[in-house]
N, C-alpha and C positions, 0 to 999 in steps of 0.2 A: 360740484363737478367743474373740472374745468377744461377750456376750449383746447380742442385738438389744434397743433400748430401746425399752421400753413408756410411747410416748408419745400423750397422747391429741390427735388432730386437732384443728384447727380445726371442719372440716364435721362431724366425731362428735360434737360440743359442742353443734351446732346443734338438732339432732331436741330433746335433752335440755332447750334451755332453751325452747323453744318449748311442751312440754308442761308447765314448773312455770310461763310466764306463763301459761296457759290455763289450768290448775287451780286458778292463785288467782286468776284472775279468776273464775272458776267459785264457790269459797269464798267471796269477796266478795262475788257473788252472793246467793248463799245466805242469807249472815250480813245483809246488806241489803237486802232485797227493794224493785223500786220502789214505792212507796207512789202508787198510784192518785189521782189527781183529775178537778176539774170537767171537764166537755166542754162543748163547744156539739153543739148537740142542735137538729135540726130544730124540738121542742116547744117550745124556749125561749120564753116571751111567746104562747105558743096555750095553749087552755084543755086540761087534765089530760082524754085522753077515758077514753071509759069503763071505769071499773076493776071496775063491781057497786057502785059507792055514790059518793056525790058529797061530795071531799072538797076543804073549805074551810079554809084554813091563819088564819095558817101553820101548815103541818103538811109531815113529811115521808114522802115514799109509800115505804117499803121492800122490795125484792123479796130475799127470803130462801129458803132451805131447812134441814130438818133436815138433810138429807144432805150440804152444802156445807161445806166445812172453815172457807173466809173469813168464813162467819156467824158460825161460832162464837167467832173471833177478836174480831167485831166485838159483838158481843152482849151482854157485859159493859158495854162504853162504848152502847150504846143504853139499857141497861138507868138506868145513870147521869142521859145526858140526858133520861129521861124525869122521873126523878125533880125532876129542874132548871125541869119545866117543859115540854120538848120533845115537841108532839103530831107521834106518830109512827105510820103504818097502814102493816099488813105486810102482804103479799102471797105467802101461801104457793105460790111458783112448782114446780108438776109435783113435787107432795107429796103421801102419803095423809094425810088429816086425824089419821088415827090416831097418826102419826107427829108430825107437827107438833104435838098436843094432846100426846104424850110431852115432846118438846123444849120446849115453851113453861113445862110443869112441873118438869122437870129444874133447866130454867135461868132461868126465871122472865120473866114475860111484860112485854116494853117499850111495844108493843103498844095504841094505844085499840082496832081493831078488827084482825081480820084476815079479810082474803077469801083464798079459794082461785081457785088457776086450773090447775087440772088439768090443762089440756089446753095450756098457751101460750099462749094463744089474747091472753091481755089484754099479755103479755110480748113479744108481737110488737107489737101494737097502739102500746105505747110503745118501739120498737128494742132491746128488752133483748140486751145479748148475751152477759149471763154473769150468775151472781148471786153475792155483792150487790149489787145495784143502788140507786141512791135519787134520788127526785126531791124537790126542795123547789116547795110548792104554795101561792099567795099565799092573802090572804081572798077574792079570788074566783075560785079554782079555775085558777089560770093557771100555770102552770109556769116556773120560776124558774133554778132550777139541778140540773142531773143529775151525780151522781156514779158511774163504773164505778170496782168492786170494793169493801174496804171502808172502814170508818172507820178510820183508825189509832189515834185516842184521843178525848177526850169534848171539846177544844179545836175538836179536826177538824168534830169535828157540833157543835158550841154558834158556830162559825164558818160554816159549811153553813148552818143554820137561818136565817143572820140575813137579812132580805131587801135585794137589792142596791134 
Protein backbone atom coordinates (compact mmCIF):
# COMPACT_ATOMS: atom_id res chain seq x y z
CA UNK A 1 0.00 0.00 0.00
CA UNK A 2 1.25 3.09 -0.60
CA UNK A 3 1.22 6.60 1.25
CA UNK A 4 -1.30 9.12 0.08
CA UNK A 5 0.55 12.22 -1.27
CA UNK A 6 0.61 15.28 0.81
CA UNK A 7 -0.04 17.64 -1.66
CA UNK A 8 -1.07 21.11 -1.20
CA UNK A 9 -4.20 22.45 -3.51
CA UNK A 10 -4.45 24.94 -5.56
CA UNK A 11 -7.65 26.47 -3.54
CA UNK A 12 -5.62 25.75 -0.08
CA UNK A 13 -3.03 28.23 -1.46
CA UNK A 14 -5.51 30.73 -2.02
CA UNK A 15 -6.85 31.70 1.72
CA UNK A 16 -2.96 31.85 2.44
CA UNK A 17 -1.84 34.31 -0.15
CA UNK A 18 -4.61 36.46 0.30
CA UNK A 19 -3.82 37.11 3.84
CA UNK A 20 0.25 37.82 3.39
CA UNK A 21 -1.07 40.52 0.31
CA UNK A 22 -3.27 42.01 3.04
CA UNK A 23 -0.70 42.09 5.77
CA UNK A 24 1.80 43.79 3.75
CA UNK A 25 -0.35 45.99 2.50
CA UNK A 26 -1.25 46.55 6.03
CA UNK A 27 2.82 46.98 7.02
CA UNK A 28 3.12 49.25 4.15
CA UNK A 29 0.57 51.00 5.55
CA UNK A 30 1.96 51.45 8.56
CA UNK A 31 5.47 52.06 7.59
CA UNK A 32 3.96 54.86 5.28
CA UNK A 33 1.40 56.67 6.50
CA UNK A 34 -0.55 59.16 4.06
CA UNK A 35 0.73 62.38 4.64
CA UNK A 36 -2.20 64.72 4.76
CA UNK A 37 -2.61 67.94 2.63
CA UNK A 38 -4.31 71.17 1.51
CA UNK A 39 -8.15 71.10 1.00
CA UNK A 40 -10.47 73.46 -0.39
CA UNK A 41 -12.43 74.60 2.24
CA UNK A 42 -15.66 76.60 2.02
CA UNK A 43 -13.35 79.49 3.97
CA UNK A 44 -10.96 79.68 1.30
CA UNK A 45 -10.86 83.72 0.16
CA UNK A 46 -13.63 84.60 3.22
CA UNK A 47 -12.27 86.39 6.11
CA UNK A 48 -10.86 84.01 9.34
CA UNK A 49 -14.20 84.28 11.58
CA UNK A 50 -14.09 84.62 14.83
CA UNK A 51 -11.31 82.63 16.74
CA UNK A 52 -11.17 85.35 20.22
CA UNK A 53 -8.66 87.71 18.58
CA UNK A 54 -8.19 88.92 15.07
CA UNK A 55 -5.50 87.48 13.33
CA UNK A 56 -3.54 89.27 10.49
CA UNK A 57 -0.97 87.25 8.61
CA UNK A 58 0.50 86.04 7.20
CA UNK A 59 0.15 84.06 9.89
CA UNK A 60 -0.94 80.41 10.45
CA UNK A 61 -3.94 79.56 12.83
CA UNK A 62 -3.13 76.03 14.41
CA UNK A 63 -5.58 73.94 15.99
CA UNK A 64 -3.55 71.49 18.39
CA UNK A 65 -3.88 69.54 21.64
CA UNK A 66 -1.82 68.22 24.30
CA UNK A 67 -3.63 64.98 24.16
CA UNK A 68 -3.31 64.42 20.24
CA UNK A 69 -0.35 62.16 19.16
CA UNK A 70 -0.31 64.14 15.48
CA UNK A 71 0.72 67.32 17.43
CA UNK A 72 3.33 66.03 18.89
CA UNK A 73 4.69 64.69 15.74
CA UNK A 74 4.30 67.99 14.26
CA UNK A 75 5.57 70.28 16.87
CA UNK A 76 9.18 69.94 16.55
CA UNK A 77 8.81 71.36 12.70
CA UNK A 78 6.48 74.31 14.14
CA UNK A 79 8.78 74.90 16.65
CA UNK A 80 11.52 75.30 13.80
CA UNK A 81 9.36 77.42 11.41
CA UNK A 82 8.82 79.72 13.88
CA UNK A 83 12.18 80.22 14.55
CA UNK A 84 12.46 80.99 10.41
CA UNK A 85 10.25 83.58 11.00
CA UNK A 86 6.80 81.71 10.67
CA UNK A 87 3.83 83.79 12.66
CA UNK A 88 2.03 80.99 14.06
CA UNK A 89 -1.33 81.12 16.59
CA UNK A 90 -2.62 77.99 18.35
CA UNK A 91 -5.66 77.03 19.13
CA UNK A 92 -5.72 75.00 22.11
CA UNK A 93 -8.81 72.72 20.94
CA UNK A 94 -11.04 71.04 24.04
CA UNK A 95 -7.77 71.15 26.37
CA UNK A 96 -7.44 72.10 30.14
CA UNK A 97 -5.13 75.13 30.09
CA UNK A 98 -3.40 73.39 32.69
CA UNK A 99 -2.39 70.79 30.41
CA UNK A 100 -1.62 72.83 27.42
CA UNK A 101 0.51 75.32 29.82
CA UNK A 102 2.38 71.60 30.70
CA UNK A 103 2.88 70.68 27.02
CA UNK A 104 3.86 74.17 25.69
CA UNK A 105 6.70 73.78 28.61
CA UNK A 106 7.71 70.41 27.93
CA UNK A 107 8.02 71.03 24.38
CA UNK A 108 8.60 74.57 24.00
CA UNK A 109 6.09 77.05 22.80
CA UNK A 110 5.91 77.76 18.64
CA UNK A 111 3.26 79.72 19.41
CA UNK A 112 2.77 84.10 19.16
CA UNK A 113 -0.50 83.50 21.14
CA UNK A 114 -2.67 80.81 22.03
CA UNK A 115 -6.55 80.79 22.60
CA UNK A 116 -8.45 78.22 24.14
CA UNK A 117 -11.70 76.78 22.91
CA UNK A 118 -12.92 74.61 25.38
CA UNK A 119 -15.91 73.84 24.20
CA UNK A 120 -15.46 73.41 20.10
CA UNK A 121 -17.38 75.87 19.69
CA UNK A 122 -14.55 78.18 17.45
CA UNK A 123 -13.52 74.37 15.73
CA UNK A 124 -16.83 74.06 14.36
CA UNK A 125 -17.15 77.65 13.36
CA UNK A 126 -14.12 76.79 11.04
CA UNK A 127 -15.26 72.86 9.95
CA UNK A 128 -12.43 71.31 12.01
CA UNK A 129 -12.63 67.78 11.82
CA UNK A 130 -9.80 66.41 13.58
CA UNK A 131 -6.61 68.04 15.02
CA UNK A 132 -4.07 69.20 13.72
CA UNK A 133 -5.59 71.40 11.82
CA UNK A 134 -4.08 74.82 10.27
CA UNK A 135 -5.17 77.63 8.42
CA UNK A 136 -2.86 80.05 6.52
CA UNK A 137 -4.41 83.83 7.06
CA UNK A 138 -3.46 86.60 4.63
CA UNK A 139 -2.54 90.43 5.96
CA UNK A 140 -6.07 90.91 5.90
CA UNK A 141 -7.41 88.19 7.88
CA UNK A 142 -8.61 86.19 4.81
CA UNK A 143 -8.18 82.64 4.72
CA UNK A 144 -5.73 81.12 2.27
CA UNK A 145 -5.17 77.67 2.66
CA UNK A 146 -6.39 74.89 5.08
CA UNK A 147 -4.43 71.88 5.94
CA UNK A 148 -6.03 68.56 7.79
CA UNK A 149 -3.79 66.69 10.00
CA UNK A 150 -0.13 67.43 10.34
CA UNK A 151 3.00 69.01 8.97
CA UNK A 152 5.29 66.36 7.92
CA UNK A 153 8.48 68.54 7.99
CA UNK A 154 9.54 72.31 8.15
CA UNK A 155 9.53 72.44 3.90
CA UNK A 156 5.82 71.29 4.35
CA UNK A 157 4.94 74.64 6.55
CA UNK A 158 7.70 77.09 5.09
CA UNK A 159 5.57 75.81 1.77
CA UNK A 160 1.99 76.27 3.59
CA UNK A 161 3.03 79.66 4.78
CA UNK A 162 3.80 81.10 1.41
CA UNK A 163 0.71 83.07 0.03
CA UNK A 164 -0.68 81.70 -3.26
Amino acid sequence: MTAPKTRLSFWRIIPLAVFIVLAGMLLYRIENPRVTGSVDSPLIGRPLPDIGMAVKGPAIVNFFASWCAPCKVEHPYLLIAKSRGIKIVGVAYKDKQTNIAAYLQRGGNPYVNVIYDDDGKKAIDLGITGVPESFLVDEKGIVRRRLQGPFASVPDILQFAVLP
